[in-house]
C-alpha positions in Angstrom: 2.5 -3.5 11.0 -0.5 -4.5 8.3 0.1 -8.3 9.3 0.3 -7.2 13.5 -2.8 -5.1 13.1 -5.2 -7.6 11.6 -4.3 -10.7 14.1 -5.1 -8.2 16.7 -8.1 -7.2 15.2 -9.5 -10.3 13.6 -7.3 -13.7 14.8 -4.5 -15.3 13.1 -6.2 -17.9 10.3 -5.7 -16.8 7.2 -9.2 -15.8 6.5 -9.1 -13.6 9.2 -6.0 -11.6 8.4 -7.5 -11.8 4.7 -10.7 -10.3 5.9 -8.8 -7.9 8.0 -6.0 -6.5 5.6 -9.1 -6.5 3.1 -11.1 -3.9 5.6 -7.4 -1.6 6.1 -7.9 2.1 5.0 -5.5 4.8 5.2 -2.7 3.4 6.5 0.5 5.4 6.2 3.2 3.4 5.4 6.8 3.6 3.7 5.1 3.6 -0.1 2.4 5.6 0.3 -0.9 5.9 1.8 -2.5 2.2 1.8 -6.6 1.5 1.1 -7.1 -2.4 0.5 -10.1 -3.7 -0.3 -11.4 -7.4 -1.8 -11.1 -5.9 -5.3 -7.6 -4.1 -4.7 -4.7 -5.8 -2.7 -1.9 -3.9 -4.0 -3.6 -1.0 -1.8 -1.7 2.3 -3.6 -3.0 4.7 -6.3 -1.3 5.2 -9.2 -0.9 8.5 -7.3 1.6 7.1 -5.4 4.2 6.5 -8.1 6.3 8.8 -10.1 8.7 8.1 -12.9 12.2 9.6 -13.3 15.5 9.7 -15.2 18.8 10.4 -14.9 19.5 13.5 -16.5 23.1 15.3 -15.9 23.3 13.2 -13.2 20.4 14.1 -11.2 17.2 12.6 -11.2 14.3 14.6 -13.2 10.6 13.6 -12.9 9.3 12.5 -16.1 5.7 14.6 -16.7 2.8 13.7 -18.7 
């Protein structure tokens, strides 16, 4: 949907869809809530991640 998006907004050379994804804010997908920018092409905060273990054999979030 990221790739779809920016050819329809900007063309399909790859500076386009660069510029494009580049310019994407708030876009819900199956990770998290995506912001790209120039500086940031991962696009999560570390918001979006948790760690957990196995503990009796359920998984238990790890806390700070």
């Amino acid at each position: 949907m990221l790739l779809k998006g920016a050819v329809e907004r900007g063309g399909n050379t790859p500076a386009a869809i660069r510029e494009q994804l580049e310019r994407t804010k708030s876009f819900s997908g199956i990770g998290g809530i995506f912001t790209f920018s120039p500086q940031d092409h991962a696009g999560l905060t570390k918001d979006a991640f948790v760690l957990v273990q196995v503990k009796n054999k359920r998984w238990v979030l790890v806390k700070e």
